[in-house]
N, C-alpha and C positions, 0 to 999 in steps of 0.2 A: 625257322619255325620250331617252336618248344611242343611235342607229343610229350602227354601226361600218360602214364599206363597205370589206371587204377582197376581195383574192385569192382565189379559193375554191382549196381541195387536191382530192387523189383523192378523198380521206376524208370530205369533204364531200357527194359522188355522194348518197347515202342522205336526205340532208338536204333536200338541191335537190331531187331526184326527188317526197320528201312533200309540199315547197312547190307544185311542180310539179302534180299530181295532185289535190291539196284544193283549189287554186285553179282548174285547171279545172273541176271538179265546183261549185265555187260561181258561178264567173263565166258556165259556159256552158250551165248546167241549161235555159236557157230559148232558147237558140240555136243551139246544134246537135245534131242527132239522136243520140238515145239512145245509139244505136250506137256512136256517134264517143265516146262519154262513157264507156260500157260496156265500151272497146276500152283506154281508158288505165289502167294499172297502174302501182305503186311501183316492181315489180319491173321492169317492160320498161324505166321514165323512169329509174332507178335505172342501168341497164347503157346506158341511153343515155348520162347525163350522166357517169359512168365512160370511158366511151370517148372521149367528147369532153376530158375534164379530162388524160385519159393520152396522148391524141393532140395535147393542145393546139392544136385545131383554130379555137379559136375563142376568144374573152376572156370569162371568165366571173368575175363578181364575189357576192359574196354579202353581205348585211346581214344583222349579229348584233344581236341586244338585246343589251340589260344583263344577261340571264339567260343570255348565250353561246351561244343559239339561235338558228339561220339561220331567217330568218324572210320571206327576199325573194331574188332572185337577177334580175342579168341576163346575157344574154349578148348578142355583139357582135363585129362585124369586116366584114372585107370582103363586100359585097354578093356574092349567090348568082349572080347574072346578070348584072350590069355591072359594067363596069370604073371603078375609081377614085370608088367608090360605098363609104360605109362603110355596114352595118346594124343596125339593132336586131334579134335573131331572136327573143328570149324577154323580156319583165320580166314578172315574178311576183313576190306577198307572198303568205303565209300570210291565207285568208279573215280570222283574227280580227285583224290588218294592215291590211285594203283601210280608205284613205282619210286614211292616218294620216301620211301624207305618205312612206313608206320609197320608193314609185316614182320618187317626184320627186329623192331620194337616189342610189338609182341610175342614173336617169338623167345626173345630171348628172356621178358620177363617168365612168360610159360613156364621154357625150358629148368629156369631157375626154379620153379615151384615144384615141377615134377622131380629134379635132382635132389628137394628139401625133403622129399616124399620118400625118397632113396629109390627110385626108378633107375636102374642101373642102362633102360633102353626104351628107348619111346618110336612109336612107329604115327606113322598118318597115310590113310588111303587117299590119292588121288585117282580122279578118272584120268585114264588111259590118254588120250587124248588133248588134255589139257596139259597145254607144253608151257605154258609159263610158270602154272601151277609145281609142274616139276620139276623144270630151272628155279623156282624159287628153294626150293626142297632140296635140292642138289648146294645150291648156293652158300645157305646155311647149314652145310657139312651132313643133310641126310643120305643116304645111299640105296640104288634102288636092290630089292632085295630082287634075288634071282628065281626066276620060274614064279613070281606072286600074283602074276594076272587074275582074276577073277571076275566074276562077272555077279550085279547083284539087278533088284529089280525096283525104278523107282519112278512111281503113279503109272503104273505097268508099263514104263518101258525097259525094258533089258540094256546094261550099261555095262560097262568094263571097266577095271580099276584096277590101279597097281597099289605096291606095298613100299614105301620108303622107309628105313629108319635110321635112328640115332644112336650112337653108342658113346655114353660118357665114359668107358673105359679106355675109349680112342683113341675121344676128340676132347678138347678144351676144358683137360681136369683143372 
């Protein structure tokens, strides 16, 4: 199977949002509250990732199959609260994707962009909980950073999360 990792467009928004939306309902069915699951929609992740893609606020890449279906998406840039920090903020596949190596795809286009960027360390918050999530982060050389627990609040539920990161000083000059 040939994964394309390009650019994503506007026009993409609708795509990314489905990736978006059926991956968290499969990935987080069993770790965060109902609510938080119940709260995501096409249409909200849909005018999100429009907003972001028109704003160009952030690097957003997408992976197409062979059938010209986005079927994975990351995005990526400078960290939300430190300086000179680059981030992971989203990777996502399509549930009938997870495992088939498209993350690993994205990630390392990403990582390549953040390195272009001269991001010397790039971090991604995972929820606590989500142990694939963090075997995948572990996998591709991130490391969990020590004491990072925290906890944030989302569609008011209270959620826990750690800190991963990467250092191209370390790993894979």
């Amino acid at each position: 199977m040939t994964i394309r990792i390009i650019q994503a467009k506007v026009e993409d928004a609708a795509d990314i949002a489905n990736v978006h939306v059926s991956s968290w309902h499969a990935a987080y069915e069993k770790i965060v509250p109902a609510a938080v699951l119940a709260a995501q929609s096409v249409e909200k992740q849909e005018a999100f990732w429009r907003d972001a893609l028109n704003k160009k606020s952030c690097g957003i890449l997408v992976a197409v199959a062979p059938t010209n279906e986005i079927v994975g998406f990351v995005s990526f840039g400078p960290c939300r609260n430190r300086n000179a920090i680059g981030e992971i903020y989203a990777i996502y596949a399509r549930p009938d994707y997870f495992r088939t190596g498209i993350g690993r795809l994205l990630w390392e286009v990403a990582r390549q962009h953040l390195q272009d960027a001269k991001f010397h360390k790039i971090i991604a918050l995972v929820i606590i909980n989500n142990h694939a999530a963090r075997s995948f982060y572990e996998h591709v050389g991130f490391s969990l950073v020590p004491n990072s627990a925290s906890t944030f609040t989302w569609e008011g539920e209270v959620l826990d999360d750690v800190c991963y990161e990467f250092r191209f000083d370390t790993r894979n000059k």
